[in-house]
Every structure is written in structure tokens, then in C-alpha cells.
KEKE-3310 file (N, C-alpha, C; in steps of 0.2 Angstrom, whole numbers, plus 5000, padded with zeros to 4 digits):
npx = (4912:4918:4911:4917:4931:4932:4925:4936:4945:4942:4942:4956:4959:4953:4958:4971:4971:4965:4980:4988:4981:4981:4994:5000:4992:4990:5000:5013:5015:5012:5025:5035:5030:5035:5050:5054:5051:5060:5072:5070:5062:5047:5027:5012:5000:4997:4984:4972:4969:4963:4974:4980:4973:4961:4965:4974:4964:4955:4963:4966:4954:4949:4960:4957:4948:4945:4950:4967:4970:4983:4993:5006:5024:5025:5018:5017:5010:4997:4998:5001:4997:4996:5008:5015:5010:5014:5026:5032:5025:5029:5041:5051:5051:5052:5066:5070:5072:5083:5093:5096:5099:5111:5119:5121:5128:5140:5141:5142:5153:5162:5158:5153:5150:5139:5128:5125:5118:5107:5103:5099:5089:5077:5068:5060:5047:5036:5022:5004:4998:4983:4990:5003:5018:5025:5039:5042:5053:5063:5077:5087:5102:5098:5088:5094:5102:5092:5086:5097:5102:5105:5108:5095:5087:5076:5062:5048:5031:5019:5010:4990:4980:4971:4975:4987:4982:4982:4994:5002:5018:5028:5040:5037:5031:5040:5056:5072:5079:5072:5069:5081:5082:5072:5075:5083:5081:5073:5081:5090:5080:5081:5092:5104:5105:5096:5085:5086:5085:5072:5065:5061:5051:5042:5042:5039:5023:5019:5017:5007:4997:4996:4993:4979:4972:4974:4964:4952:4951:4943:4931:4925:4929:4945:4949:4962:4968:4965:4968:4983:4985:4982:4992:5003:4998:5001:5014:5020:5015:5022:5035:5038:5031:5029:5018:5003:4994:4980:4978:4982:4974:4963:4970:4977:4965:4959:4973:4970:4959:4961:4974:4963:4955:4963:4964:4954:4952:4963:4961:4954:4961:4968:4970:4956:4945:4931:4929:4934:4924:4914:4918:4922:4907:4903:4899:4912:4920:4928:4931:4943:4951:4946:4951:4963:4967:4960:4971:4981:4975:4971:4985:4992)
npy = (5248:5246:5235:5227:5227:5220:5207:5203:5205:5195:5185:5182:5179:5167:5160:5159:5156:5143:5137:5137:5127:5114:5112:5112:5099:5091:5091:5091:5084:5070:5073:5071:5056:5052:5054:5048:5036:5034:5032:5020:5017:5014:5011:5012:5019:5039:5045:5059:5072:5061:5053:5038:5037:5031:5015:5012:5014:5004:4992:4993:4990:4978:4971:4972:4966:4953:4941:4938:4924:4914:4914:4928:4933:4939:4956:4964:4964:4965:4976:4986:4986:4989:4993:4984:4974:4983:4985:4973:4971:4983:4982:4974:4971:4981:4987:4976:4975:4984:4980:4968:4973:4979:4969:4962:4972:4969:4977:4977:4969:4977:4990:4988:4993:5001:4992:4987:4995:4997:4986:4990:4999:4991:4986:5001:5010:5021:5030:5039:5053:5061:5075:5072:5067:5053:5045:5024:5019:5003:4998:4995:5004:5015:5020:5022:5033:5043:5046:5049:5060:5077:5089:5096:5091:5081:5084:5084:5082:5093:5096:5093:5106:5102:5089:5097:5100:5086:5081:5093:5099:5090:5076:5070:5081:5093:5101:5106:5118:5118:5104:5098:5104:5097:5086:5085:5088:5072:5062:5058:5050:5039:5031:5019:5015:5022:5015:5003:5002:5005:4993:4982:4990:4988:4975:4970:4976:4970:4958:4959:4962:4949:4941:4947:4944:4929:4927:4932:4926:4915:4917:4925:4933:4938:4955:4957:4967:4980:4978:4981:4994:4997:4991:4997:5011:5012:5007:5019:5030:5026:5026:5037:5047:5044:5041:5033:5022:5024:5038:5044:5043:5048:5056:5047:5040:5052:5055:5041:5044:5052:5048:5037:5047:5054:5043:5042:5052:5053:5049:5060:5070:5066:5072:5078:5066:5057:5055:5067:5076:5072:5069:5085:5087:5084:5084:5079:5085:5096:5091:5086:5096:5096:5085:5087:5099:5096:5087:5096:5106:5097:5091:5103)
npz = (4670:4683:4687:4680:4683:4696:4693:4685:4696:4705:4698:4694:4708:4710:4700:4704:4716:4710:4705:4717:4725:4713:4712:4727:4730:4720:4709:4718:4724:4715:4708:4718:4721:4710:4708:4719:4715:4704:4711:4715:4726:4731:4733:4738:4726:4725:4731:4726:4738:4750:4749:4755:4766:4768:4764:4774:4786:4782:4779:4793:4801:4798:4801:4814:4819:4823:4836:4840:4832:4838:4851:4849:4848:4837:4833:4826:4812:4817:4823:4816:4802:4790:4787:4788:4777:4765:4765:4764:4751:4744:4744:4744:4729:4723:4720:4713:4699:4698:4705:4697:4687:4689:4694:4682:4674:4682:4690:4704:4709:4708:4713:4727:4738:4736:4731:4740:4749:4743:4743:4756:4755:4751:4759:4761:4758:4751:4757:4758:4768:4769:4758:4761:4760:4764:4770:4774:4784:4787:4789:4801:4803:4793:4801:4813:4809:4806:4819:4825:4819:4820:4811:4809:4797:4798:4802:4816:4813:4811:4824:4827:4835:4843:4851:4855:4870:4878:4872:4879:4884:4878:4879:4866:4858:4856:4851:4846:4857:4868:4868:4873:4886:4892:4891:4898:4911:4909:4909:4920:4928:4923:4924:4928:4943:4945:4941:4946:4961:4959:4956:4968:4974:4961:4963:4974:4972:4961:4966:4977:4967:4960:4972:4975:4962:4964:4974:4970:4958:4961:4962:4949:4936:4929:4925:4917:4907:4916:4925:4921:4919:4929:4939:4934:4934:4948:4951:4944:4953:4965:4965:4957:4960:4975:4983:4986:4975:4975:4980:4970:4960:4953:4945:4936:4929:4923:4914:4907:4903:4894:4884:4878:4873:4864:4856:4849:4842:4831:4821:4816:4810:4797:4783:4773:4775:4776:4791:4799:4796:4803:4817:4819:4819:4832:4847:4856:4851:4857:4868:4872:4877:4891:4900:4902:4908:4920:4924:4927:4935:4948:4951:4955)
capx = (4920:4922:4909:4922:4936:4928:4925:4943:4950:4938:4942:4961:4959:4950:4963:4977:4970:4966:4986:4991:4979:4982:5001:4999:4986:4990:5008:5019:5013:5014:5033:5038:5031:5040:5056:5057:5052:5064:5075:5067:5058:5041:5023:5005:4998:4994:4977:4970:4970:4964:4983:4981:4972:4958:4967:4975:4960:4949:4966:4968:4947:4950:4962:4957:4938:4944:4952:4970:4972:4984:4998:5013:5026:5024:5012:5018:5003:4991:4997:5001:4995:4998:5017:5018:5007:5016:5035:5032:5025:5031:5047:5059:5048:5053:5072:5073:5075:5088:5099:5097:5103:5117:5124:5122:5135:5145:5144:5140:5161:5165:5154:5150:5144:5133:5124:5122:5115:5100:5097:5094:5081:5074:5061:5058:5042:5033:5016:5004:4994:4982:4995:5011:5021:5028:5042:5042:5059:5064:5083:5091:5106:5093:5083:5098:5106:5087:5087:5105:5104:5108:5105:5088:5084:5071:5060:5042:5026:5014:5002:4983:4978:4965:4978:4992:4982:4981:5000:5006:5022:5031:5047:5035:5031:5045:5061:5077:5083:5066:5067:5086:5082:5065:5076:5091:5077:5069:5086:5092:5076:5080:5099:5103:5105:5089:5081:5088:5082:5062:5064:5060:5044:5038:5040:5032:5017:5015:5017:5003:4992:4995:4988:4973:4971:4971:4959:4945:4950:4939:4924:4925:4934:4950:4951:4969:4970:4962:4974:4989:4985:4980:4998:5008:4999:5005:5021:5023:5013:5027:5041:5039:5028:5030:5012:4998:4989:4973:4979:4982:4969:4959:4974:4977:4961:4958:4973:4969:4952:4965:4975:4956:4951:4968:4965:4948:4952:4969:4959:4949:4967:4970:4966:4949:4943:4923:4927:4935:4917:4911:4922:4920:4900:4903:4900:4915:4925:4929:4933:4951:4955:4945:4956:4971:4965:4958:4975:4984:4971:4974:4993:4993)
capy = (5247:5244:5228:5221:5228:5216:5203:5202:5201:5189:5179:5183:5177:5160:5155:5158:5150:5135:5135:5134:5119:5111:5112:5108:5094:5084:5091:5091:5074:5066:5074:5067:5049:5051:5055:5044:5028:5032:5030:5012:5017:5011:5011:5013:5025:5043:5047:5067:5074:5058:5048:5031:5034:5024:5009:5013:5013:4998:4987:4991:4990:4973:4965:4971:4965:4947:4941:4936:4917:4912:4920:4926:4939:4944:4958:4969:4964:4968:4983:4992:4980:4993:4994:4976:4972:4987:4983:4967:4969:4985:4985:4970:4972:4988:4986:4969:4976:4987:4975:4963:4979:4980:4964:4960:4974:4967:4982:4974:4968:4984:4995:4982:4997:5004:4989:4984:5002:4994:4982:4993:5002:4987:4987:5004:5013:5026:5030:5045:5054:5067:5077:5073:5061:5047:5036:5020:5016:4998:4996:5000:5010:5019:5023:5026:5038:5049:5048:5053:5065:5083:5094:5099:5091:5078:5087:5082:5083:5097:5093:5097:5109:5099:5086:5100:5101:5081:5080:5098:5101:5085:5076:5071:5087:5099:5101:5111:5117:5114:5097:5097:5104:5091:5077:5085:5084:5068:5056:5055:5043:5032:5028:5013:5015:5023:5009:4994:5006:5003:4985:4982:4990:4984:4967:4970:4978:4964:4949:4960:4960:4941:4937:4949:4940:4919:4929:4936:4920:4909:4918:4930:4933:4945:4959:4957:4974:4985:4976:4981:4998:4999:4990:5003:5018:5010:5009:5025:5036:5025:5025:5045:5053:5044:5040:5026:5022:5028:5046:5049:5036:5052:5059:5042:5041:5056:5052:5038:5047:5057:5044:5037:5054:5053:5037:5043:5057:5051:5049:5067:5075:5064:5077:5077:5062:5056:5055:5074:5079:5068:5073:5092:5091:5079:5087:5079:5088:5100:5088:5084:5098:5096:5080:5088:5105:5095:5083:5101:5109:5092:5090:5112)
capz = (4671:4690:4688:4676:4687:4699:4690:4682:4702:4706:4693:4694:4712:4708:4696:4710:4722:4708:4702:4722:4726:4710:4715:4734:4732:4714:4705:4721:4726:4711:4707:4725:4719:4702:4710:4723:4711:4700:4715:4718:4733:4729:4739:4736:4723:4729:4730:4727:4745:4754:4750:4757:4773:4765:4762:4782:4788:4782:4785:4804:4803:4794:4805:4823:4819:4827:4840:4838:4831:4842:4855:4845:4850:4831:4834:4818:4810:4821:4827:4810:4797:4783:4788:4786:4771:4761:4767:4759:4744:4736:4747:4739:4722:4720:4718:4709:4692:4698:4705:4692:4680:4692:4694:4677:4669:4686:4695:4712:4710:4707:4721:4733:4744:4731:4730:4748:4750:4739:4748:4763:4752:4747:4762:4763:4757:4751:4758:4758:4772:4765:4753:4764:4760:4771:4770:4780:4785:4788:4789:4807:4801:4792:4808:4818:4805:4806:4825:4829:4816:4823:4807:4809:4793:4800:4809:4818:4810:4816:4832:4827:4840:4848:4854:4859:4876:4878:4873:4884:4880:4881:4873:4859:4854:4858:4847:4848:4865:4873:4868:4876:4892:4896:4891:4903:4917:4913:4906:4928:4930:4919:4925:4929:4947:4949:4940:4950:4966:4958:4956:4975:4973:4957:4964:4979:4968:4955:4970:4978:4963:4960:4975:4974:4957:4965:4978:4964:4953:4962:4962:4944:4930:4931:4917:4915:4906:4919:4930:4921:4919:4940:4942:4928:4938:4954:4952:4942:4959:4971:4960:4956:4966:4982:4985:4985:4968:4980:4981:4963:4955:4948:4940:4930:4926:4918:4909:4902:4898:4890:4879:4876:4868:4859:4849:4846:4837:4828:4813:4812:4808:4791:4780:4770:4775:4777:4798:4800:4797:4807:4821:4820:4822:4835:4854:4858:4848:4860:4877:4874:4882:4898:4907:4902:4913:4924:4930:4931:4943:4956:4952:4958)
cpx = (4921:4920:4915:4928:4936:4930:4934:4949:4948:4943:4952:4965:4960:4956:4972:4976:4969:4975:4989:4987:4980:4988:5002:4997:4988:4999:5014:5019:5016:5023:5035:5039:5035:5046:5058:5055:5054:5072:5076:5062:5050:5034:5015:5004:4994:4986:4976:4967:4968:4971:4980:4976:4967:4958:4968:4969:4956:4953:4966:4961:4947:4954:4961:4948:4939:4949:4962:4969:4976:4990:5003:5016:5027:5017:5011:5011:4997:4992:4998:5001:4999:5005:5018:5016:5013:5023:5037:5029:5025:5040:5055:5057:5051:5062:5075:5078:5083:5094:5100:5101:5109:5122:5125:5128:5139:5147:5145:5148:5163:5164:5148:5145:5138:5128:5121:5116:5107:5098:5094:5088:5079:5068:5057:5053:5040:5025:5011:5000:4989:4989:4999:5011:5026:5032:5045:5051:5059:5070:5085:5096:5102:5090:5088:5102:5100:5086:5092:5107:5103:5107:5100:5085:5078:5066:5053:5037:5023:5009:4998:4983:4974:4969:4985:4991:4982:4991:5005:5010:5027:5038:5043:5033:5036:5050:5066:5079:5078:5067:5073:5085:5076:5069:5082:5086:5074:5074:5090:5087:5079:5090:5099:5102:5097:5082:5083:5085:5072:5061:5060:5053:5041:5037:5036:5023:5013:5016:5010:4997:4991:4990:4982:4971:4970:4965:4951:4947:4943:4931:4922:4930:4939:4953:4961:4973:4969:4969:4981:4988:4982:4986:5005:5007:5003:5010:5024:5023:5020:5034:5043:5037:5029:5024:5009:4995:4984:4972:4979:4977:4964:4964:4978:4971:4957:4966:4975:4961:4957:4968:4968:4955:4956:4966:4959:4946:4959:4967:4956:4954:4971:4967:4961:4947:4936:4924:4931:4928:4913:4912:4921:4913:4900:4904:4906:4923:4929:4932:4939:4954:4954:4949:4962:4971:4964:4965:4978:4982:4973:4981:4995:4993)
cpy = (5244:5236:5225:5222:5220:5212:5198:5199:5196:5184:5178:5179:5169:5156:5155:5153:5142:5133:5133:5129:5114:5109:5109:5101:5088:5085:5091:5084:5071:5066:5069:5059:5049:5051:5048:5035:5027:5031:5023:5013:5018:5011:5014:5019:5032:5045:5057:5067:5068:5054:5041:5031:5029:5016:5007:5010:5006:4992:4987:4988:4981:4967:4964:4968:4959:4947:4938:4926:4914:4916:4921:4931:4943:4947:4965:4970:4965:4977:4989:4985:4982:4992:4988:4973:4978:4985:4978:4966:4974:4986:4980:4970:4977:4990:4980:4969:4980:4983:4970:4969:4976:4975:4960:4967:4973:4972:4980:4970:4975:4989:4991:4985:5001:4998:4985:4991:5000:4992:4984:4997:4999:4985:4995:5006:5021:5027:5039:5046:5060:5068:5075:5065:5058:5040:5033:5017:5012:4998:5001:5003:5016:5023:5026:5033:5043:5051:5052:5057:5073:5088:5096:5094:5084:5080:5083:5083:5089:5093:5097:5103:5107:5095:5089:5097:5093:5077:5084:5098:5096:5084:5076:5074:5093:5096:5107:5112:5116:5105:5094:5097:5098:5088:5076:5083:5077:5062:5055:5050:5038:5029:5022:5010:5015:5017:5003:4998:5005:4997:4984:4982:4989:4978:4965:4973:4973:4959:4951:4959:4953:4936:4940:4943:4930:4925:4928:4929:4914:4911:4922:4929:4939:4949:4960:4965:4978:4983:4980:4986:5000:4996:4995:5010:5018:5012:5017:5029:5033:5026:5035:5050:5051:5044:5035:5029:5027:5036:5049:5046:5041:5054:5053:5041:5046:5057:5047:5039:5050:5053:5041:5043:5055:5048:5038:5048:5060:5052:5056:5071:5072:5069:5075:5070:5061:5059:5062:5076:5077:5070:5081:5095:5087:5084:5087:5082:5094:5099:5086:5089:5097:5089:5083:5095:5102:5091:5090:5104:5103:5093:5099:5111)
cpz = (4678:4690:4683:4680:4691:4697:4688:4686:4704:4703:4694:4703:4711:4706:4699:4713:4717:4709:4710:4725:4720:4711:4721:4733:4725:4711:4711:4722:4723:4710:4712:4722:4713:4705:4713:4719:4705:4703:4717:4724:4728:4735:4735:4733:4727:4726:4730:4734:4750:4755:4753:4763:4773:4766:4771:4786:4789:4782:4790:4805:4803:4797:4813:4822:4821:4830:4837:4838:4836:4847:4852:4845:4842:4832:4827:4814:4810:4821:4821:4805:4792:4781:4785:4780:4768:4760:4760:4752:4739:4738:4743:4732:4719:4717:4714:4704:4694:4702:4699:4686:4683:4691:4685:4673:4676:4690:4703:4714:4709:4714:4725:4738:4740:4734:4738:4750:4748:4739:4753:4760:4751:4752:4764:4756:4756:4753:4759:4765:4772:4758:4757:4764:4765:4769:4776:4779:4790:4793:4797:4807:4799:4797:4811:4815:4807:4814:4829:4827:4819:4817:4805:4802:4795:4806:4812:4816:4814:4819:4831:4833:4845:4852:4857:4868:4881:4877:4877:4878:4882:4876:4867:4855:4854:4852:4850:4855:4868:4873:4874:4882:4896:4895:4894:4911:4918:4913:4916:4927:4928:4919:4931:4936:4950:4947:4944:4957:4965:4959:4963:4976:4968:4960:4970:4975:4964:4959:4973:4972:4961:4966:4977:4968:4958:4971:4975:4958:4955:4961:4954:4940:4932:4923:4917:4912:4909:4925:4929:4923:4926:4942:4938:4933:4946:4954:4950:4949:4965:4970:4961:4962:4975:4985:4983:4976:4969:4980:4973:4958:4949:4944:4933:4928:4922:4914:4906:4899:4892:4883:4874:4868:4862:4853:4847:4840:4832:4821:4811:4809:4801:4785:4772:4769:4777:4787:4800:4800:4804:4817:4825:4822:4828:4842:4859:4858:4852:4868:4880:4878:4890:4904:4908:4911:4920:4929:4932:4935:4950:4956:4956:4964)
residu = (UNK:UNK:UNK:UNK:UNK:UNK:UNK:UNK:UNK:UNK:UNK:UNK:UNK:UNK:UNK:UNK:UNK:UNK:UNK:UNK:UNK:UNK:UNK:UNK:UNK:UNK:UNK:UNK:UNK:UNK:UNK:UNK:UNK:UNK:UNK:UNK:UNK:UNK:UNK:UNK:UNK:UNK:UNK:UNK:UNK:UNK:UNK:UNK:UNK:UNK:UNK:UNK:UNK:UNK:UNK:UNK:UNK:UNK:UNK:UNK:UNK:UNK:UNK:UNK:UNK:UNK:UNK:UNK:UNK:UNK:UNK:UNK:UNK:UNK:UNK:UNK:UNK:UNK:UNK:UNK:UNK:UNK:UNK:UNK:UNK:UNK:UNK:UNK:UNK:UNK:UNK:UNK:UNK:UNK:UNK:UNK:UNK:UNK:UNK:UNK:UNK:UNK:UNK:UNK:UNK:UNK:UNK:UNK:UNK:UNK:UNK:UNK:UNK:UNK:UNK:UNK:UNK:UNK:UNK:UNK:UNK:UNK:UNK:UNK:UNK:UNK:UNK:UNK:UNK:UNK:UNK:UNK:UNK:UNK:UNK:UNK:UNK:UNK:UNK:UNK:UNK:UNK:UNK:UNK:UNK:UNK:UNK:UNK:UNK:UNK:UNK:UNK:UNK:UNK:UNK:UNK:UNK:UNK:UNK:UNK:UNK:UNK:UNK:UNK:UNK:UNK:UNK:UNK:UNK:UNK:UNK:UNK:UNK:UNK:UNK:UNK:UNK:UNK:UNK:UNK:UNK:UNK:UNK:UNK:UNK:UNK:UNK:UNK:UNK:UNK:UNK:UNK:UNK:UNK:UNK:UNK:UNK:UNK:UNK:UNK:UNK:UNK:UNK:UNK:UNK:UNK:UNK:UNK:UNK:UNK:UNK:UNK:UNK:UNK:UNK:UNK:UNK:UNK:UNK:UNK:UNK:UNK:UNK:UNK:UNK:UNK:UNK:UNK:UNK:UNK:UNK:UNK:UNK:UNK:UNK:UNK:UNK:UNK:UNK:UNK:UNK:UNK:UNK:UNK:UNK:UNK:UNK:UNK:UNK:UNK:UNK:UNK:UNK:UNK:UNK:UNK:UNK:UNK:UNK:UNK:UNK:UNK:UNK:UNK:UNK:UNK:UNK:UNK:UNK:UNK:UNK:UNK:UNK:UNK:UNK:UNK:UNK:UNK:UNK:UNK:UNK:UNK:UNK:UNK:UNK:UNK:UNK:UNK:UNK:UNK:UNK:UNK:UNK:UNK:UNK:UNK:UNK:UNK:UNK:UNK)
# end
């Protein structure tokens, strides 16, 4: 009797745990896309626990694998392909029928702001990330309405735990009154006063590194990107700190070890994908905290 006792919670177990992963992982998803595309909002089919990252992946792989074509201040396509390929082709597809309903019983004379509303949902998207769903929002009333929104209802994803100590506790991850008070300290810099007050010394910085650059042109090549990022920590260390680049040179460089180690391990936190494993056996798996540790030990 007790081994069937046993048995009976085991198995009583099992079939909980199945109905709450069958629920999390396939039936809340799916509802989500069924809602939202009988809404019009449209976007790639969800996949069981990987969701899109798949597709994510092997476009950015896809498009950064060669150089840009030519110089073009569209850089959308590069820098988030998925966003831009998606927009475009479940974004205005996806409302067609429903405007053509619309205008054809003449509603669009009648509720003119109905139907403007459906064109602003006409480029946004559905996409998945793991199980959590993600909608891309286009339209900038949209944006501004989620930004300036105040009733808690849009709130911030969770931050793995590996990259808390690489993010701290900054605006981008804080919320609520924490978020209020860092952005009552950090929003003085950025007034307009104190900005036209750095000009002076940006432009002395970057006349300075101009003409290092004709100096080192005539014998070598000049990496341009190492340049900017030695003219960005410049200014920040004279600007902020009141110090030469010289003096704080290890403190930007470990973090840009830092950001580094971020985009390195952006993908291990898509949930059950091939490269989380990858990641986890990975020595490095455990390094993101050491830069962080390390600028607050100098900065002390």
C-alpha cells in the first residue's frame, strides 16, 4: 500500500508539473497569438520554448557576415535586421483585410479616429523570445504613450543574474522610486547649460586627436573605432571626472571588457536555446562579474 501511496504522488506530481509547463510553454503563448491576431497585430509564428530566437539569430548572423555595401545613414537594417524585415512584412499585411472591411461598410466616414488608430497598428508586430511575448512598436505616439506612461503597467523585463553585476544598479535596470532618485542625480548633467559648458573641451579633444590622426596617417593605418572609443572615454574622464583619459584608462577598459562580456552573453539568456548550454559549460561563464568588482575597487 505505501509503494502505491508513492507511486500515486509521484505520478500526481508528474501530471502537475506536466499541465503547468504545457500551460506556461504551448497554451498561454499560443492564446496571446490568437488574441492579438484577431486584433490585426500580426508577426512570426510562435515556436515551443525557443519562439523566434532562431530566426533572430541566423538574420543578424546573415546580415553582419559582410561588410556594409555602401555608406547610408539607414542603419535599421543592420543593426536589427529582424525588426526591419518583420515590420515590413507582417506589419501592413496584417491590417489590410480589416481596413478594406472597414471602408467598404463606410465606416472609416463615420469613425475616422477608429480607423486612423489601424493604421498606427499597421506596423507594429508580434514576435516571441523563449515563451514571452514581444510586441515591436512602431508608431511614435505609441512609443510616447508607453514611455510617459506612469501606471506601472509597462514594466521592464527581468536582468539575468549574470549581467546584474555588469549592469549594477543603473537607470536601466531600476524602476519606481529608485529609478526616480538616480534620474533626480543624473538629469543636472544633462542641462543645457552644463552641455554648452563641455563643448570647449570636446573640441579641444577631437582637434587633438585630428591631428594625432594626419601625424600616424602618413606612416600606418588609424583604427578609427579604437580612436573613438579613447576620444568618448576622454571626454567623459574631463567632462565628469576632472581627469586625463591617462589616469582612468583602466577603469574604461575594463569597462568596455565589460560591455564586451555583455554582447557576448546576450544570447545565453534566450531561453532553451542550443548556445545557453554552450555558455554555462563555458569558463567564462562566471567572468562578468570580475570587471565590474574590479572598476569599483579603483573608483573606492
Amino acid at each position: 500500500m505505501a509503494f502505491l501511496a508513492v507511486a500515486a504522488l509521484l505520478l500526481l506530481l508528474l501530471l502537475t508539473f506536466l499541465r503547468k509547463s504545457l500551460s506556461l510553454f504551448v497554451w498561454e503563448p499560443l492564446r496571446i497569438q490568437r488574441c492579438l491576431r484577431a486584433q490585426g497585430v500580426s508577426g512570426p509564428s510562435y515556436r515551443v520554448l525557443v519562439g523566434n530566437f532562431p530566426e533572430i539569430s541566423a538574420t543578424t548572423k546573415a546580415i553582419r557576415a559582410s561588410p556594409l555595401p555602401h555608406v547610408t545613414h539607414n542603419i535599421m537594417p543592420r543593426v536589427l535586421p529582424d525588426f526591419s524585415i518583420w515590420s515590413e512584412k507582417y506589419g501592413d499585411r496584417a491590417m489590410d483585410d480589416i481596413l478594406q472591411f472597414l471602408m467598404s461598410l463606410h465606416y472609416g466616414r463615420l469613425f475616422p479616429r477608429s480607423v486612423e488608430y489601424c493604421l498606427k497598428l499597421s506596423k507594429q508586430y508580434l514576435y516571441w523570445l523563449g515563451w514571452k511575448a514581444r510586441l515591436a512598436v512602431v508608431d511614435p505616439e505609441l512609443c510616447k504613450e508607453v514611455l510617459f506612461n506612469k501606471f506601472g503597467h509597462y514594466a521592464k523585463p527581468n536582468v539575468p543574474a549574470q549581467l546584474l553585476d555588469i549592469l549594477v544598479n543603473g537607470l536601466i535596470t531600476l524602476e519606481g522610486e529608485k529609478w526616480t532618485q538616480h534620474k533626480r542625480v543624473v538629469h543636472p548633467a544633462f542641462f543645457l547649460n552644463n552641455l554648452k559648458g563641455m563643448v570647449p573641451t570636446i573640441v579641444d579633444l577631437t582637434s587633438a586627436m585630428l591631428e594625432k590622426w594626419k601625424s600616424e596617417s602618413l606612416c600606418k593605418e588609424v583604427d578609427a573605432f579604437k580612436e573613438f572609443h579613447a576620444l568618448a572615454a576622454d571626454v567623459i574622464a574631463h567632462t565628469v571626472f576632472g581627469s586625463s583619459y591617462a589616469e582612468w584608462k583602466q577603469v574604461f577598459l575594463l569597462q568596455y571588457q565589460q560591455l564586451a562580456l555583455m554582447s557576448a552573453f546576450i544570447f545565453c539568456y534566450y531561453p532553451w536555446n542550443q548556445a545557453t548550454l554552450l555558455c554555462i559549460m563555458s569558463p567564462s561563464f562566471l567572468k562578468p562579474a570580475a570587471p565590474g568588482k574590479a572598476v569599483r575597487r579603483i573608483q573606492s
